[in-house]
C-alpha positions as CSV (number, residue, x, y, z in Angstrom):
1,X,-51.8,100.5,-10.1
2,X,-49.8,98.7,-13.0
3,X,-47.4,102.1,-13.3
4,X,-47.1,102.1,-9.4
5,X,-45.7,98.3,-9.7
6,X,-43.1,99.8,-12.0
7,X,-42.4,102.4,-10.1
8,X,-41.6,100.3,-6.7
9,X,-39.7,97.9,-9.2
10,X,-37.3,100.9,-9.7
11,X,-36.8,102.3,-6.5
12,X,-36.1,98.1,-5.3
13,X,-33.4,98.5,-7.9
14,X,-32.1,101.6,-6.5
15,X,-32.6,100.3,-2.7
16,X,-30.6,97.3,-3.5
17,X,-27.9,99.0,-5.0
18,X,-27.3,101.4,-2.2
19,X,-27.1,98.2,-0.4
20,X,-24.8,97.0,-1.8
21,X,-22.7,99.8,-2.3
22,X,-23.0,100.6,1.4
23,X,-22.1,97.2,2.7
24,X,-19.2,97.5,-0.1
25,X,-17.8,100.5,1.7
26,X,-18.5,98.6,5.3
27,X,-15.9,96.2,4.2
28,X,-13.6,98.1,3.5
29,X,-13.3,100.3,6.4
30,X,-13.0,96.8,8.4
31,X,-10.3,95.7,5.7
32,X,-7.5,98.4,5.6
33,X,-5.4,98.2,8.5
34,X,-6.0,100.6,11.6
35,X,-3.3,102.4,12.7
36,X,-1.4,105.2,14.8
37,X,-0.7,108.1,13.1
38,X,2.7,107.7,14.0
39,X,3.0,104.4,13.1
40,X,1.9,105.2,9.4
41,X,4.1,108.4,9.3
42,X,7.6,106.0,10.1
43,X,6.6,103.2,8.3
44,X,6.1,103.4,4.3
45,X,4.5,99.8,4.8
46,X,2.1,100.7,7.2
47,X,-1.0,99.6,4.5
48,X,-1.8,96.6,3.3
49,X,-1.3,94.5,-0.4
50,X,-3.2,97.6,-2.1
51,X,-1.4,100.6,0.4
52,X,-4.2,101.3,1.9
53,X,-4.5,102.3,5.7
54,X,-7.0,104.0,8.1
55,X,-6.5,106.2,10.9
56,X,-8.1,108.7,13.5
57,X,-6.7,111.6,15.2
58,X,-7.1,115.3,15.5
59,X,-7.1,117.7,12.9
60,X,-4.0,120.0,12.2
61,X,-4.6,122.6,9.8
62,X,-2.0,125.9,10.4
63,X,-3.4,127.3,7.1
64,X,-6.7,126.2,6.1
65,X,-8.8,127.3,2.9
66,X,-11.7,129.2,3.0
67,X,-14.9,128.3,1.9
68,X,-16.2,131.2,-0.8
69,X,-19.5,131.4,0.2
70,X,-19.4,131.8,3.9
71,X,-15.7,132.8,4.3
72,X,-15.2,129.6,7.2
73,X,-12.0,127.8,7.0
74,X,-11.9,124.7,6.2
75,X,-10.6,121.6,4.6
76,X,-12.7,120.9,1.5
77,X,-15.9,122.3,0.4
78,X,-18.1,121.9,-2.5
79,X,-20.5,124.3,-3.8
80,X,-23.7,124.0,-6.1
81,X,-25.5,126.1,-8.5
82,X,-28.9,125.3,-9.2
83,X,-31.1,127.9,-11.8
84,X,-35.1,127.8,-11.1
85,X,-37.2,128.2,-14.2
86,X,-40.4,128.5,-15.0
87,X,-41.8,128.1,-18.5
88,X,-45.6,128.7,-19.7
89,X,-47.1,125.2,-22.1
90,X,-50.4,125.1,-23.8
91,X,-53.0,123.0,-22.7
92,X,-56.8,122.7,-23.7
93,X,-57.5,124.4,-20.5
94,X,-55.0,127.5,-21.5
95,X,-51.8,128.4,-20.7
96,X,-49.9,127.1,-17.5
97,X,-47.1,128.0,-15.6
98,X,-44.4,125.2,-15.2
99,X,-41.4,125.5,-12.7
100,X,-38.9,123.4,-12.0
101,X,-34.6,123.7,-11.2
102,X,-31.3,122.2,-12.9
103,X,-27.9,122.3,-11.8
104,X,-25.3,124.3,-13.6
105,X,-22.5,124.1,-12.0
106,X,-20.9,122.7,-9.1
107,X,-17.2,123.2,-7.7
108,X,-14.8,121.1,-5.4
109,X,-11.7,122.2,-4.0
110,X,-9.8,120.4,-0.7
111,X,-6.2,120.9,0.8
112,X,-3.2,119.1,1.9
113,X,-3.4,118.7,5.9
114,X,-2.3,116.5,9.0
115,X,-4.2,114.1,11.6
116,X,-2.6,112.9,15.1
117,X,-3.8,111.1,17.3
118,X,-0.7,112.2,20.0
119,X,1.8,109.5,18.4
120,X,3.0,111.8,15.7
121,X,0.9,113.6,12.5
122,X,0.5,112.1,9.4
123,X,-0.4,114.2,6.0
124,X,-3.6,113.8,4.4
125,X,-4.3,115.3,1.3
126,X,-7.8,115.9,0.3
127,X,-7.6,118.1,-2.8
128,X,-9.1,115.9,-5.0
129,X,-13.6,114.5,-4.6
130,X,-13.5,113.0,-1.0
131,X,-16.2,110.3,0.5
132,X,-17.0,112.0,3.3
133,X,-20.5,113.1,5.1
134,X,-19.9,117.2,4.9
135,X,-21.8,120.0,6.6
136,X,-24.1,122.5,5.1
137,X,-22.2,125.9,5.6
138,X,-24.3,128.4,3.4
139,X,-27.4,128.4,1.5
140,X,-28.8,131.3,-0.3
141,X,-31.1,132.2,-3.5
142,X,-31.3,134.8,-5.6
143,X,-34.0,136.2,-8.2
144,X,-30.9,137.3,-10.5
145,X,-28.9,136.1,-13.8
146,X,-25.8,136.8,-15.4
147,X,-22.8,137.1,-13.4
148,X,-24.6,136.4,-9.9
149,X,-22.0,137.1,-6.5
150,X,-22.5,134.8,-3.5
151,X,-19.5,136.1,-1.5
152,X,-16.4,135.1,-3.3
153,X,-18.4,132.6,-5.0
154,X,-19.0,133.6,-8.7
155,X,-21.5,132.2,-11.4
156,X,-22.9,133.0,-14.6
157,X,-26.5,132.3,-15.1
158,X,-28.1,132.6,-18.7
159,X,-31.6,134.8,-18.8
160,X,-33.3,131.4,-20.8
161,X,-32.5,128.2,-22.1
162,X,-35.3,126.8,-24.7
163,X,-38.5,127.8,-23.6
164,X,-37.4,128.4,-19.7
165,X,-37.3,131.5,-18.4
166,X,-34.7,132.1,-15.0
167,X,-36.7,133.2,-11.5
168,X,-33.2,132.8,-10.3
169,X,-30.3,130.6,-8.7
170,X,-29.8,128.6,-5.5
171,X,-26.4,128.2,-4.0
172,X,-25.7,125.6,-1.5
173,X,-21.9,125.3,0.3
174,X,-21.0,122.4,2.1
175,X,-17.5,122.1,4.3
176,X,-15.2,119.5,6.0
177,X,-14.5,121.7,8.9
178,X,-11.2,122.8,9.8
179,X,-11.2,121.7,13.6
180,X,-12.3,118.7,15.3
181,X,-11.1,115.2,15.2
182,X,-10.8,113.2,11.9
183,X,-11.4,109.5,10.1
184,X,-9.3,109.0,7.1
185,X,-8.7,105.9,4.9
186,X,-6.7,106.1,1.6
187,X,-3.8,105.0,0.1
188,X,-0.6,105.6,2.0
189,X,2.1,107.4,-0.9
190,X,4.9,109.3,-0.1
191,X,4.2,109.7,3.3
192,X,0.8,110.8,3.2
193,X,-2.7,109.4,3.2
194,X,-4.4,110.0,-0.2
195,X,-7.2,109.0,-2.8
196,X,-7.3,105.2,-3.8
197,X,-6.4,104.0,-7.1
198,X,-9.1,104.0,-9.9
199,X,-10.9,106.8,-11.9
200,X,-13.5,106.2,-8.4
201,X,-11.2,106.4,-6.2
202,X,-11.9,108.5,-3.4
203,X,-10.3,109.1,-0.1
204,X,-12.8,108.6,2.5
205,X,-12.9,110.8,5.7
206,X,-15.5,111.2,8.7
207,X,-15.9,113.7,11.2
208,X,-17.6,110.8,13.2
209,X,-15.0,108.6,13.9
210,X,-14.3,105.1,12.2
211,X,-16.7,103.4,15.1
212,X,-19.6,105.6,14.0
213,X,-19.2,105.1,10.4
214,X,-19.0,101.7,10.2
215,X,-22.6,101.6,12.5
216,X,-24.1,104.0,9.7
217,X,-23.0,102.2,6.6
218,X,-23.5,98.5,8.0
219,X,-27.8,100.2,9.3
220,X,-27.5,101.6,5.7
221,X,-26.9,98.5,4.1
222,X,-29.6,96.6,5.9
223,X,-31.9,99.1,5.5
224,X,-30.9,99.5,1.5
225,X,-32.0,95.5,1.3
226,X,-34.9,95.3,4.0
227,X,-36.4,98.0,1.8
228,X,-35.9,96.9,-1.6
229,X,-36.8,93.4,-1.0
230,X,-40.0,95.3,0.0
231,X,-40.2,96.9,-2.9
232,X,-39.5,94.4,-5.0
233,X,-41.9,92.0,-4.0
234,X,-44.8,94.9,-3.8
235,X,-43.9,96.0,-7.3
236,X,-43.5,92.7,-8.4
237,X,-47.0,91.9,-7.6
238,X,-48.5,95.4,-8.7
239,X,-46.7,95.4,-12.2
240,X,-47.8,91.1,-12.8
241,X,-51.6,91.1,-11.3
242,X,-52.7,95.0,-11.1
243,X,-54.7,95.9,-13.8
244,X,-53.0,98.4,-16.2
245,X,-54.2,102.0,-16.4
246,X,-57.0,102.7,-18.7
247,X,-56.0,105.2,-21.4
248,X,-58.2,106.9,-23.6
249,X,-59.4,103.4,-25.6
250,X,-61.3,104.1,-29.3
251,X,-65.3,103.9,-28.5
252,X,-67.3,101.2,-30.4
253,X,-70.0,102.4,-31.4
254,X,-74.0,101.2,-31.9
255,X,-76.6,102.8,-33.5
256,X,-77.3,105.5,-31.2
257,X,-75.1,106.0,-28.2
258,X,-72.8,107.7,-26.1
259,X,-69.0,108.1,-25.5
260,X,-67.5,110.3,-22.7
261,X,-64.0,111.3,-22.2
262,X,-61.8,110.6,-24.9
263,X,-58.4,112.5,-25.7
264,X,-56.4,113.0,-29.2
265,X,-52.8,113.7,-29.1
266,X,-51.6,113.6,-32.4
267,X,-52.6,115.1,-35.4
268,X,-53.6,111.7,-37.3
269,X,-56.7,112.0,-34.4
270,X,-58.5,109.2,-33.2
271,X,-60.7,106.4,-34.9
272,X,-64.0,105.1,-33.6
273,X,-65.8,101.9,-34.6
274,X,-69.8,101.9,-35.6
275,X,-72.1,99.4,-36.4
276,X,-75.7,100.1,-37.8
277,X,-78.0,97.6,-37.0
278,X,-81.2,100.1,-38.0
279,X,-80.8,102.1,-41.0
280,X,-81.8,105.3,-41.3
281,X,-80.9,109.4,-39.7
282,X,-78.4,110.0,-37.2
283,X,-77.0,112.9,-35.7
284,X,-73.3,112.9,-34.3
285,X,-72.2,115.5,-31.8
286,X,-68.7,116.4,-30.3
287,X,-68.2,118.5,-28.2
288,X,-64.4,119.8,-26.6
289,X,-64.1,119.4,-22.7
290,X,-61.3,122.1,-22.5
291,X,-62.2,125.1,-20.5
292,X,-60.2,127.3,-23.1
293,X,-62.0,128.0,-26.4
294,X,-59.0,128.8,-28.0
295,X,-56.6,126.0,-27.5
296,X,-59.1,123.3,-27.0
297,X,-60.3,121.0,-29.8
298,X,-62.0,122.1,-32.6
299,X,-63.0,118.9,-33.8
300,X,-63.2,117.3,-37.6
301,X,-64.8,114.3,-37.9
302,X,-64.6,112.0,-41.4
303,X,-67.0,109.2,-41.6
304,X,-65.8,105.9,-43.5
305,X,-67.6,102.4,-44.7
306,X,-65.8,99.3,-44.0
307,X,-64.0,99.6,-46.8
308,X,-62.3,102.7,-45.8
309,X,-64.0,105.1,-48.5
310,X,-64.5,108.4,-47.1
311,X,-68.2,109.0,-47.0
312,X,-68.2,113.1,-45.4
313,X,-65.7,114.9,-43.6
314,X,-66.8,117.9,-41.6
315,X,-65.4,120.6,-39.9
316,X,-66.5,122.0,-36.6
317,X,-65.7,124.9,-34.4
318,X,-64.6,126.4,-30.3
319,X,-68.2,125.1,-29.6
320,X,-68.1,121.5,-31.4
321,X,-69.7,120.1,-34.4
322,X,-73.2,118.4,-35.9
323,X,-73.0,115.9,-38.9
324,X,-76.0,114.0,-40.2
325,X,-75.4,111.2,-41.5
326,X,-78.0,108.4,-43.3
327,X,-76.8,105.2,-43.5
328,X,-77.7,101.6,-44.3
329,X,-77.0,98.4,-42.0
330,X,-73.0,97.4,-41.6
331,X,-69.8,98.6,-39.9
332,X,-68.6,102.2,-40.2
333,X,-65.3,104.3,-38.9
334,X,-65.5,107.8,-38.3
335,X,-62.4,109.7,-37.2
336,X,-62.0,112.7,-34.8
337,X,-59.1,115.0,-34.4
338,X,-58.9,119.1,-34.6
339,X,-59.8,120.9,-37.9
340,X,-55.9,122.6,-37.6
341,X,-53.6,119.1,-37.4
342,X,-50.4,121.3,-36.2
343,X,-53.0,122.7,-33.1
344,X,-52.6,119.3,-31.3
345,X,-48.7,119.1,-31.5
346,X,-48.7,122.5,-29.1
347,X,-51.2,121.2,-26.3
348,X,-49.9,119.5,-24.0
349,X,-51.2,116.9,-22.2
350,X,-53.7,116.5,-25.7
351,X,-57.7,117.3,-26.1
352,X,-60.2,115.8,-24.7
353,X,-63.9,115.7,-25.8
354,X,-67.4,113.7,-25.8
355,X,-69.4,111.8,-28.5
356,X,-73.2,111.6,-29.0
357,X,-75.3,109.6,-31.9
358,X,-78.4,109.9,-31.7
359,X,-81.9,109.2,-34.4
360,X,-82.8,112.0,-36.2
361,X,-85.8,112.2,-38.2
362,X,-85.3,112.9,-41.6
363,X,-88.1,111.8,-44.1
364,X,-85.5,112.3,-47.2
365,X,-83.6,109.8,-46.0
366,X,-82.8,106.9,-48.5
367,X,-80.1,105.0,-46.6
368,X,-77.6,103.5,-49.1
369,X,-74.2,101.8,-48.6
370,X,-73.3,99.4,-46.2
371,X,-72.0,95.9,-45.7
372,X,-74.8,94.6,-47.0
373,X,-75.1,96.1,-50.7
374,X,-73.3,93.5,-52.9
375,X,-75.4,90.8,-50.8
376,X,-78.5,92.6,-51.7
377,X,-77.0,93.2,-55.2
378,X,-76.0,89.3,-55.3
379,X,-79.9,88.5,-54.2
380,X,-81.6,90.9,-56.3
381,X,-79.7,89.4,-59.7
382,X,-80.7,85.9,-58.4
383,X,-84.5,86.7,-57.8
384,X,-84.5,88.3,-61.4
385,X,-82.9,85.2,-62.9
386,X,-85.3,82.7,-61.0
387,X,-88.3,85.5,-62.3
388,X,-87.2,84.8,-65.6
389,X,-86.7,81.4,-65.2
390,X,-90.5,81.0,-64.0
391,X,-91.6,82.9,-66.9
392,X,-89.7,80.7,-69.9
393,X,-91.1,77.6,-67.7
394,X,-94.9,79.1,-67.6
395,X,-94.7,80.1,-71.8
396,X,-93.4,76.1,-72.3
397,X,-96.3,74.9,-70.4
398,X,-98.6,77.7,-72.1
399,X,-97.6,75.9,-75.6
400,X,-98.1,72.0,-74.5
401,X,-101.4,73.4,-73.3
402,X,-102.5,74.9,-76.9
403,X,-101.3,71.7,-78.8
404,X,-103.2,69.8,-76.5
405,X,-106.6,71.9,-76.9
406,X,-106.9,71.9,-81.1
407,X,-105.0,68.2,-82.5
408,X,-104.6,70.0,-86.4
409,X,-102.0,72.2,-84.7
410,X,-100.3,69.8,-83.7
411,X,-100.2,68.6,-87.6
């Protein structure tokens, strides 16, 4: 739920900026002055400190371009090219098919044209990236690459790139069409309405009507902050107080017990904690949960003391692996990962797998090692130093008692 708080927290970021960026664009549709496109066409000061001027009026296009793709005329279109892919990845589970698109090219192209609203015409010129709502004049997809045709439209698309493989390529055409009326608000230049000033500057056009786009940018703009003051205050309490998602955590061990679901993702594997509290025989079994026995884990497993000398390593196989291991009381680290260390850097998505320890009897069993050893050792030297101490005390005591017994010794 943590990583869904994040999540809302970006979209309230995104929300907010649309917002902002539509209530930006509100203003300045109500800022430039509104005019008659005759009024604009006479006067060279028709705009305001920055030039800029609006107007509505019908649209008078004698020779109009042609959108490529469908063949309508028009007065700008765009077109995109989007390849589909698929690619195949390794998992423990085998080997899945992953699609997915990208866009490789996309073309703009507009024309020089005239509005009037029955007080005169006025040129527009739209040839360079307009802000303007356009419609969707042709969509097809083809399962093809290298030089693909979509009526005059022309584009190369390679076989592969990396590891994905091309199913094929989607065009999409959209158009500002060549009849109607028309919204326009640029910057008035030589007697003619074009983009604003500014690498970003756009000239912004709508086949609404000014009325109409000012309704959908101001409900745009509200909706942009109702919404991501939503989201922000959802995330915000999602990413603070929801509990964060529970990866695969290291299993602490004791004595004999059991630890389900675990993944390793990179070759250095995993390590697990283990505390002895009995001494004596255990057996420890993994066993891989992938469904695939060749790309799922074939797990190694090297057992440790606490002070990180390598009692055993072991390796297993497709069906998992048994060590034996008797050991004294203490603390203990054993560590899991796949008996080929480069086999985990081609799964994707990592191995998972499940860990038993359980008593098994062994009479041979002498456990040794331990936390405890140089305590024992430290106790053992003490109890034979107090032995020998006992024994010096009991041969002085021996010796008062024989002078004691027979005086002339004593002489």
């Amino acid at each position: 739920m943590q990583y869904l708080g994040f999540f809302l927290l970006a979209v309230a970021v995104v929300l907010v900026i649309v917002g902002f960026m539509q209530r930006a664009k509100m203003k300045r549709i109500l800022a430039a002055p509104f005019k008659k496109t005759g009024e604009i066409a006479s006067n060279p000061q028709a705009g305001d400190a920055e030039g800029l001027v609006s107007t509505e009026g019908r649209i008078l296009a004698p020779q109009p371009i042609l959108a490529p793709c469908s063949g309508k005329p028009c007065l700008y279109y765009e077109i995109k090219a989007e390849r589909k892919w698929e690619k195949t990845v390794a998992t423990e589970d085998g080997h899945k098919t992953q699609s997915g698109s990208s866009t490789i090219s996309t073309t703009e192209n507009g024309s020089v044209f005239q509005v009037d609203d029955g007080s005169g015409p006025i040129g527009v010129d739209a040839r360079e990236k307009v802000d303007c709502d356009l419609t969707k004049s042709f969509e097809q997809t083809q399962g093809a690459w290298g030089d693909v045709y979509f009526g005059q439209y022309h584009v190369h698309v390679p076989h592969s790139s990396g590891e994905e493989y091309t199913k094929g390529v989607t065009v999409t055409e959209k158009i500002i069409p060549a009849e109607g009326a028309l919204f326009v608000l640029g910057k008035l230049a030589g007697g003619t309405i074009t983009k604003r000033d500014g690498m970003l500057g756009k000239i912004m056009m709508s086949t609404k009507g000014r009325d109409s786009l000012i309704g959908s940018t101001k409900r745009n703009s509200i909706l942009g902050f109702v919404f991501g003051g939503v989201s922000l205050l959802s995330g915000g309490g999602l990413a603070i107080f929801a509990d964060p998602p529970e990866a695969s955590k290291p299993c602490e061990f004791k004595d004999a017990s059991t630890c389900n679901g675990q993944r390793v993702y990179e070759p250095k594997g995993q390590d697990h904690t283990w505390t002895i509290t009995k001494a004596g025989s255990y057996k420890i079994t993994v066993n891989a949960t992938g469904k695939s026995l060749a790309m799922r884990l074939w797990p190694k497993i090297t057992l440790k003391d606490s002070k990180g000398s390598v009692l055993g390593s072991e390796k297993g196989d497709s069906t998992g692996i048994e060590v034996l291991a008797c050991v004294a009381k203490g603390t203990y680290k054993f560590n899991i990962t796949d008996m080929d260390p480069g086999h985990l850097n081609k799964i994707k998505g990592g191995a998972g797998y499940n860990v038993t320890i359980e008593p098994n009897k062994d009479p041979d069993c002498k456990p040794k090692g331990g936390d405890d050893d140089d305590k024992k050792k430290g106790d053992d030297d003490g109890d034979k130093k107090k032995a020998d101490d006992d024994d010096k005390k009991d041969d002085d005591d021996k010796k008062d008692d024989d002078k004691k017994a027979d005086p002339k010794k004593k002489k």
